[in-house]
C-alpha positions in Angstrom: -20.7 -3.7 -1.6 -18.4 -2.5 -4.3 -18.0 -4.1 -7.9 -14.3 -6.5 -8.1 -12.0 -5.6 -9.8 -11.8 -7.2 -14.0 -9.0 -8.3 -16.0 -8.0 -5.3 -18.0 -5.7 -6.2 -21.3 -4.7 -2.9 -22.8 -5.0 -2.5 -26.8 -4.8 0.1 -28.8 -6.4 0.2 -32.0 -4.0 0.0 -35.2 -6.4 2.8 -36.7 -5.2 4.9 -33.7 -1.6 4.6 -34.5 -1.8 5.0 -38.0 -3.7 8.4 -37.5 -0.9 9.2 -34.9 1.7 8.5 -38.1 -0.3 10.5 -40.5 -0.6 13.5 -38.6 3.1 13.4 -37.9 3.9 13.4 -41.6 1.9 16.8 -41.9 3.6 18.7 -39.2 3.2 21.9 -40.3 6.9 23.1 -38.6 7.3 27.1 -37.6 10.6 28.0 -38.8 13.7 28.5 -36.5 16.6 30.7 -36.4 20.1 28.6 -36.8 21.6 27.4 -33.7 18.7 28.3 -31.3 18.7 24.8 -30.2 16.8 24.4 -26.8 17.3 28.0 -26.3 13.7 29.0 -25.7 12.0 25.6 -25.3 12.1 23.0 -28.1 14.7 22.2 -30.4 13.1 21.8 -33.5 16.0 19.7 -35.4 15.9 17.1 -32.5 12.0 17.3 -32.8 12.3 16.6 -36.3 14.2 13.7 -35.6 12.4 12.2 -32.8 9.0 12.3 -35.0 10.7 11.0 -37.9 11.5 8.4 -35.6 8.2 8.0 -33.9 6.8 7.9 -37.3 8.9 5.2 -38.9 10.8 3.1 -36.5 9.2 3.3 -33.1 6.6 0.2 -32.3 4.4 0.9 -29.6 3.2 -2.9 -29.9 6.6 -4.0 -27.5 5.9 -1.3 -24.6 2.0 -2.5 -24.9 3.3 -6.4 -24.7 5.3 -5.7 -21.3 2.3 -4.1 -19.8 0.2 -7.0 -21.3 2.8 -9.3 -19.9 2.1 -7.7 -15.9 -1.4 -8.5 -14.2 -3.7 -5.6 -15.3 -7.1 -4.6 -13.5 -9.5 -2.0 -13.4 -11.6 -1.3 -10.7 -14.1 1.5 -10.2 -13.0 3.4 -13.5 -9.0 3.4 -12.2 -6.6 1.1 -14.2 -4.1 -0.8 -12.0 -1.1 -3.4 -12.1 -1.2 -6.0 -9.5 1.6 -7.6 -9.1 2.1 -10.5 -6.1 4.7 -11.8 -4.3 5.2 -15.6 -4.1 2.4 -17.3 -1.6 3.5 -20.3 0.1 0.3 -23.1 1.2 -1.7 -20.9 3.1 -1.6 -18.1 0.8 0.9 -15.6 3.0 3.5 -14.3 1.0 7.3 -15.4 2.2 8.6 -13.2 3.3 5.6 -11.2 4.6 6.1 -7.9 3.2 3.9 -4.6 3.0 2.1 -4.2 -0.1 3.3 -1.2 -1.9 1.2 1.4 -4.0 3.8 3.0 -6.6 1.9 6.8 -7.5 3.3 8.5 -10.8 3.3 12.0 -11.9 3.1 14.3 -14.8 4.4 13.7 -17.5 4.7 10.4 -16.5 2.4 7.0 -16.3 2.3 3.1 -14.9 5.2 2.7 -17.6 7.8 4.5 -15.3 7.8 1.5 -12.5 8.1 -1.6 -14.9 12.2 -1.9 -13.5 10.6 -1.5 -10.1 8.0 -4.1 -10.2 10.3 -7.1 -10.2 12.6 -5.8 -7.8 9.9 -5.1 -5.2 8.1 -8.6 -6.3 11.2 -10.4 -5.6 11.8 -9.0 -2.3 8.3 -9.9 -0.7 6.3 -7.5 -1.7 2.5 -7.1 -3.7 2.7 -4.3 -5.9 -0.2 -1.6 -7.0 0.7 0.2 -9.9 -2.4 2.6 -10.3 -2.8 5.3 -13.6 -3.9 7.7 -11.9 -7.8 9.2 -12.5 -8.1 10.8 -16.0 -4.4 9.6 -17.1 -3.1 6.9 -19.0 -5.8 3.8 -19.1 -8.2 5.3 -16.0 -11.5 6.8 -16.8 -11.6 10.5 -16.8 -13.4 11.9 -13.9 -17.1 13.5 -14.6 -15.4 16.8 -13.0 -11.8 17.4 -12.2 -10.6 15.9 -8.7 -7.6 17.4 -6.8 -5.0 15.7 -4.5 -7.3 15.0 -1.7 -10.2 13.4 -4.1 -7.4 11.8 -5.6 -5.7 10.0 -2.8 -9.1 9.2 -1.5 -9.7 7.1 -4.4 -6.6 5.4 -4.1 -7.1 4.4 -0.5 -10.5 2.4 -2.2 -9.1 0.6 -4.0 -6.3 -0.5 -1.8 -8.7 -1.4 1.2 -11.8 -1.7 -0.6 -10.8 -3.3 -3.9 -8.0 -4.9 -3.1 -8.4 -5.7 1.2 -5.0 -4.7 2.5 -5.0 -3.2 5.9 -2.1 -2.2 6.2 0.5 -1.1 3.2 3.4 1.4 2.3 3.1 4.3 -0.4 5.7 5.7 -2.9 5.8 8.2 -5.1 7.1 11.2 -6.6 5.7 14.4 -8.0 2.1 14.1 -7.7 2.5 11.0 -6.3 4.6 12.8 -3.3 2.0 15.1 -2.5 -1.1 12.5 -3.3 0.7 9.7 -1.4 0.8 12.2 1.5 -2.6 13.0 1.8 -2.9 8.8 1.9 -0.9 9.0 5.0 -2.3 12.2 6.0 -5.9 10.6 6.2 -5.4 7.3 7.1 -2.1 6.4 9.3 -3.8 3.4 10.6 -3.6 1.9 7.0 -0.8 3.8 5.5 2.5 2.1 7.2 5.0 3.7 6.0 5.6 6.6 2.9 8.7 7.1 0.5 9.4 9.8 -1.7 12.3 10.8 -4.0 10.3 14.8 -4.3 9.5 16.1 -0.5 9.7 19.5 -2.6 6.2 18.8 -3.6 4.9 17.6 0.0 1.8 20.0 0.5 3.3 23.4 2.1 3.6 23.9 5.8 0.3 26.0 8.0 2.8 27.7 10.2 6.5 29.0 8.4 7.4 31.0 11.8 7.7 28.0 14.3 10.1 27.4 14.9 12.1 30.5 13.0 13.6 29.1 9.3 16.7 28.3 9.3 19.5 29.9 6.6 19.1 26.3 4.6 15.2 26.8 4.0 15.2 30.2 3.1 17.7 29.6 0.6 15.4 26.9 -0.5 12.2 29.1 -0.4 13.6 31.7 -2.8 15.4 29.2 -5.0 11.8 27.6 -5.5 10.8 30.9 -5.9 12.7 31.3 -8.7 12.6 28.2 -10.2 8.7 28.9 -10.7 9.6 32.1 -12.2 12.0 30.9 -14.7 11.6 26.9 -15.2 7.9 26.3 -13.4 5.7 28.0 -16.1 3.9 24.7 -16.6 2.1 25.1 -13.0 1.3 28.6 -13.9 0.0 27.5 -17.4 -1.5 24.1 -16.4 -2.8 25.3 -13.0 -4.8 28.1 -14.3 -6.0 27.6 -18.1 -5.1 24.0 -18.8 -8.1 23.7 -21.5 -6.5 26.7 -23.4 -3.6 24.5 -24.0 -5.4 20.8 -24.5 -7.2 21.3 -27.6 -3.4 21.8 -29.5 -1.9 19.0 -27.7 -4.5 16.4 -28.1 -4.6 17.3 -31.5 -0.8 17.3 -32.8 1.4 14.5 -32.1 4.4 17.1 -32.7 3.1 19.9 -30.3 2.5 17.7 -27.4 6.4 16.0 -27.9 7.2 19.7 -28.3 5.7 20.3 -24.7 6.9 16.8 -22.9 10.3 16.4 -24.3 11.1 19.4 -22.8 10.6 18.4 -19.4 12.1 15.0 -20.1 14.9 16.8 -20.7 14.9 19.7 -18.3 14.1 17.4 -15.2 16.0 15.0 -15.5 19.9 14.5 -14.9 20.6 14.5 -18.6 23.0 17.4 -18.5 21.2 19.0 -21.5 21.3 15.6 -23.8 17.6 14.0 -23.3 19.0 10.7 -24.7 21.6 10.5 -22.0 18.8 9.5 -19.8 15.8 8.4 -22.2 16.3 6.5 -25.9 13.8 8.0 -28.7 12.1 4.8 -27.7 11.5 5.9 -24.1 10.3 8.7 -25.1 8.1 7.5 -27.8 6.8 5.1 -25.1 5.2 8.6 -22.5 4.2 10.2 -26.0 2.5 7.5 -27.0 0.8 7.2 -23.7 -0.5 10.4 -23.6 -1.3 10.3 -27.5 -3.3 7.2 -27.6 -5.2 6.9 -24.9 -6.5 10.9 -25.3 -5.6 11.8 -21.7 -3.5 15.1 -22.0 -6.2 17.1 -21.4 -7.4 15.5 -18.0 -4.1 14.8 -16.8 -3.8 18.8 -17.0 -6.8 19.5 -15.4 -5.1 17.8 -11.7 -3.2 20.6 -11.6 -6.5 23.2 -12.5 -8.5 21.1 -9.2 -5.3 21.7 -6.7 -4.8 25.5 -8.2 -8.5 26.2 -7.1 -8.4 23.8 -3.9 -5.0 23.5 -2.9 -4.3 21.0 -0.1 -1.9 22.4 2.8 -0.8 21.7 6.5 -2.7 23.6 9.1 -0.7 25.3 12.1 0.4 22.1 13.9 -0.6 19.9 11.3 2.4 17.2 10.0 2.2 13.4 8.7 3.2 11.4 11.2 3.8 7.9 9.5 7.3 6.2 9.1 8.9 8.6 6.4 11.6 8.1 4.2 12.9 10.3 1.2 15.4 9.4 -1.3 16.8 12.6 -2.3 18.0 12.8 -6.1 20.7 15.5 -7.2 19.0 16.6 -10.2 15.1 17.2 -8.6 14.0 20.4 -9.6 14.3 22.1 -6.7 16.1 19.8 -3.2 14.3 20.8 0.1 16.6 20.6 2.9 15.8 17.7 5.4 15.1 20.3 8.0 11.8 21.8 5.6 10.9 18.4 5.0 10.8 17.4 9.0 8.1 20.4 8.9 5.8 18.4 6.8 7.0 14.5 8.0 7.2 14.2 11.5 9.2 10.5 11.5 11.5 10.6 9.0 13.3 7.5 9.4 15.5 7.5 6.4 16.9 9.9 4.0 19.6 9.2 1.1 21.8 11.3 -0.4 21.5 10.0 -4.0 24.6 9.9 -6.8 22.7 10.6 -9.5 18.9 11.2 -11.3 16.5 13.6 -11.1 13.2 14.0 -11.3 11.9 10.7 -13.1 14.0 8.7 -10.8 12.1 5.5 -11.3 12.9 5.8 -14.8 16.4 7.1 -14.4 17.8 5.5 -11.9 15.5 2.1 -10.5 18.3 -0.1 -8.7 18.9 3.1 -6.7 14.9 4.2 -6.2 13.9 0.1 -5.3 17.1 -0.5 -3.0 16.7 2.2 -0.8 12.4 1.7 -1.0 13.3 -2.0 -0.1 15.6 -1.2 2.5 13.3 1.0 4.3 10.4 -1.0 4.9 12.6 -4.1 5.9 13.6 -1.7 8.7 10.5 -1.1 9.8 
């Protein structure tokens, strides 16, 4: 019988953030030509400013208290939220709702759903927040799992740790293509998936049948290109990840230098980061990453699915109740008829008005509304 799961209460050491300080006063800064800006890949003025900032002002102590103030676990070396819905007498929650699993990404964390939690908690619903293995508060892995080691440790804990039968997934990057596999390998306790990134559902075994339409092949080479010019990370992080760790785990400035970017590039911020994230969101992911030590393994997800990559075989597709939520500013928008490729019940798709990529972040009324909507249809 497996361990149950302990009270988890995050805290990290003062000395921790005080080295994080120090190390940011000794930036050693490469020089930049005027008026570069984010040209080719970091602005170093707004850099300057953001660690001045994360250096002086920011106070990692109020993000750590609304985590503190959510019922954390850990269970098998996998930090987790746990949020419940109201029980009546008998202990059934009212309404009787799905429990949801909310799966993050890269460069993301558990922080990205604290809008969501409520919203979902309100309606009916338990929530699972996990960090996923080797990120945020989770245990590193002895070796480095991919999506399908990945998702099976997730499906643990929900039926093993936790007992639910039956429950919903969402996510987006990784947690798209991990929540997947969930459904993939267990429709009878996967109800229901929801995704605002089917662009990173794991690729279809068979591209001829039937023939692609004009829509996906404009998709196909616009991916294409997108990996070319704006995808470098999954080129650089797929294949040598612990040639870039070392640097990033060591300076404060280099790794803002690598995630502000994509803060910035992903999401619907029309070149202005802070349009979409205050220094203080930002400095909450950094922080994340910085603390707890976990850039390198978070990297090393995408090294396991380079080498091992999950996708569809011929006549292969997921064949749970589907629904995507389909955000304007995503990296790269597959078409519904791709996406029917991968899901074969896609109940519900929505156009989105705005966000991109960190669309829990970006835009939560929008991402728990439609999430909320779904599974009361089911």
């Amino acid at each position: 019988m497996s361990q149950a799961p302990e009270p988890y209460e995050i805290a990290i050491p003062d000395s921790t953030l005080a080295d994080m300080r120090e190390r940011l006063g000794r930036t050693r800064w490469p020089s930049q030509p005027a008026g570069l800006g984010w040209e080719m890949g970091a602005d170093f003025e707004y850099l300057r400013e953001l660690c001045d900032h994360w250096a002086s002002a920011y106070d990692w102590r109020q993000i750590e208290q609304a985590l503190n103030g959510l019922s954390n676990w850990t269970w098998d070396g996998i930090h987790f939220i746990w949020e419940r819905a109201q029980r009546d007498e008998r202990g059934i929650a009212a309404p009787q709702r799905l429990p949801v699993i909310l799966i993050h990404g890269w460069p993301g964390g558990p922080i990205e759903f604290l809008e969501l939690i409520p919203r979902l908690v309100a309606a009916g619903h338990d929530v699972v927040v996990p960090s996923l293995p080797g990120f945020a508060f989770s245990a590193e892995p002895p070796s480095p799992m991919n999506v399908t080691e990945v998702a099976g440790r997730l499906r643990a804990l929900m039926s093993d740790a936790l007992g639910y039968d039956r429950y919903a997934v969402q996510g987006g990057d990784w947690g798209s293509e991990i929540g997947a596999r969930m459904a993939f390998d267990d429709q009878e306790a996967v109800a229901a998936l929801h995704t605002n990134a089917p662009v990173i559902l794991p690729l279809p075994g068979d591209l001829g049948e039937p023939p692609l339409r004009e829509a996906e092949q404009a998709f196909l080479n616009e991916a294409q290109a997108f990996r070319m010019r704006g995808g470098v990370h999954l080129l650089v992080q797929g294949y040598i990840p612990d040639a870039m760790s070392p640097g990033l785990n060591d300076s404060p400035t280099g790794l803002a230098a690598w995630l502000v970017d994509k803060f910035r590039r992903w999401s619907d911020s029309d070149g202005d980061v802070e349009r979409r994230f205050s220094k203080d969101d930002l400095c909450d992911f950094l922080t994340l990453y910085w603390a707890t030590g976990t850039i390198g393994s978070s990297l090393r997800l995408y090294g396991a699915e380079a080498r091992d990559r999950w996708r569809l075989e011929p006549g292969e597709r997921i064949t749970v109740p589907a629904a995507v939520a389909d955000f304007p500013h995503e990296l790269v928008r597959a078409p519904r008829a791709w996406t029917e490729r991968q899901l074969a019940d896609i109940r519900r798709w929505t156009e989105m008005p705005a966000g991109g990529h960190f669309a829990a972040v970006e835009e939560p009324e929008l991402l728990a509304d439609d999430l909320i909507e779904f599974l009361a249809g089911l």
